[in-house]
C-alpha positions in Angstrom: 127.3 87.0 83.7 127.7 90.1 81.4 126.8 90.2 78.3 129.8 91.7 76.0 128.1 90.6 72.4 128.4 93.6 70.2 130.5 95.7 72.0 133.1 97.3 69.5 136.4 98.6 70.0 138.4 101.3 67.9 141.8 102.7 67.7 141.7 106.4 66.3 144.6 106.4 64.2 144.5 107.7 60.7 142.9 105.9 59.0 140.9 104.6 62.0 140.8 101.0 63.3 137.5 99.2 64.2 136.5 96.4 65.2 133.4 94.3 66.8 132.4 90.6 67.2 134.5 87.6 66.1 137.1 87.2 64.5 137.1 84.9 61.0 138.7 81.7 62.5 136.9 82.0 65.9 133.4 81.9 64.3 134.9 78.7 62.0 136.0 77.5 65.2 132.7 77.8 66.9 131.4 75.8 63.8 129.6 78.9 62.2 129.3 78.7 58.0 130.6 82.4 57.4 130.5 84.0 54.3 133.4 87.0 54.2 133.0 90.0 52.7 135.5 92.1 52.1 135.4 95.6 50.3 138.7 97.6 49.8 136.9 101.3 50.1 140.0 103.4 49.5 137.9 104.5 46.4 134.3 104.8 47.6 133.4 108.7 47.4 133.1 108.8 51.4 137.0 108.3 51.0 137.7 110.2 48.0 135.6 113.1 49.6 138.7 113.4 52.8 141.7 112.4 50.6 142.1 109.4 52.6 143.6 106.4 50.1 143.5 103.5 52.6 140.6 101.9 54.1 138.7 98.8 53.9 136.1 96.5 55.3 135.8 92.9 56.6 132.1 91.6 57.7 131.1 88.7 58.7 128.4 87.3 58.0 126.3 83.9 59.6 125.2 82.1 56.3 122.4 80.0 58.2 121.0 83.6 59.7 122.2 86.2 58.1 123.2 88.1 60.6 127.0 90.1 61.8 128.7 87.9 63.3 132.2 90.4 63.1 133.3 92.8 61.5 137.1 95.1 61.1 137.0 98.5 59.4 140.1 100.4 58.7 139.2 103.9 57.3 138.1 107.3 58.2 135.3 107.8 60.3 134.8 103.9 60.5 134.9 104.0 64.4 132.1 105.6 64.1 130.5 103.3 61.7 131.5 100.2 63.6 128.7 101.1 66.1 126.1 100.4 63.2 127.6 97.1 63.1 128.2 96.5 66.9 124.1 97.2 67.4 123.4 95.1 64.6 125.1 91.9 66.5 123.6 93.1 69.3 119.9 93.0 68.1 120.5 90.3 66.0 119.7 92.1 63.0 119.8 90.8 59.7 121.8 92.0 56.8 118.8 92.9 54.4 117.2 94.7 58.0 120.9 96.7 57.9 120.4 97.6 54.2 116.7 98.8 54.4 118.3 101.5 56.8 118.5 104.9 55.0 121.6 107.2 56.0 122.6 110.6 55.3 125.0 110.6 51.8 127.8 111.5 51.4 128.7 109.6 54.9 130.7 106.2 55.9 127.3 105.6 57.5 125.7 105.7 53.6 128.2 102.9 52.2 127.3 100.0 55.2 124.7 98.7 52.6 127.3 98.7 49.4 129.6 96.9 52.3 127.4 94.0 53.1 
């Protein structure tokens, strides 16, 4: 059977859509403790910098492991930054593994730290 953990979808709108993994109440229905965190970005410079005034970030995260379980973006560029996330589930990565990552700033790529 395939294996379709970490694949990520996105619908390039403006802002842009994104989205990979679970959704909140299927990982509370699988019985997973998940700690949400949500970011409204609209005002994070990567925004700013494009004139975009909507966008925002949902991830969630596995309390017992630390690690993606979802996450929805809505902002510009963010279909490109919802394959950081999608490899992350993929590789089980952790969230302090994601933050050690250094990206190029001023990009969407640069706020996935400030996000989790």
């Amino acid at each position: 059977m395939p294996d379709y953990a970490g694949i990520p979808t996105a619908v390039f709108t403006i802002p842009e859509l994104a989205r990979v993994g679970m959704l909140e109440q299927e990982a509370r229905d699988q019985g997973i403790d998940v700690d949400v965190r949500y970011n409204d970005t609209s005002g994070w410079y990567s925004n700013y910098r494009v004139g975009e005034t909507t966008a925002a970030a949902k991830i969630l995260i596995d309390r017992a492991s630390d690690q993606i379980v979802g996450a929805h973006l809505l902002g510009p560029e963010y279909g490109e930054l919802i394959n950081f996330l999608a490899l992350a589930i993929k590789l089980d990565l952790t969230t302090p593994q994601l933050k050690s990552m250094t990206a190029a700033y001023p990009t969407v790529g640069s706020d996935l730290g400030s996000m989790l």
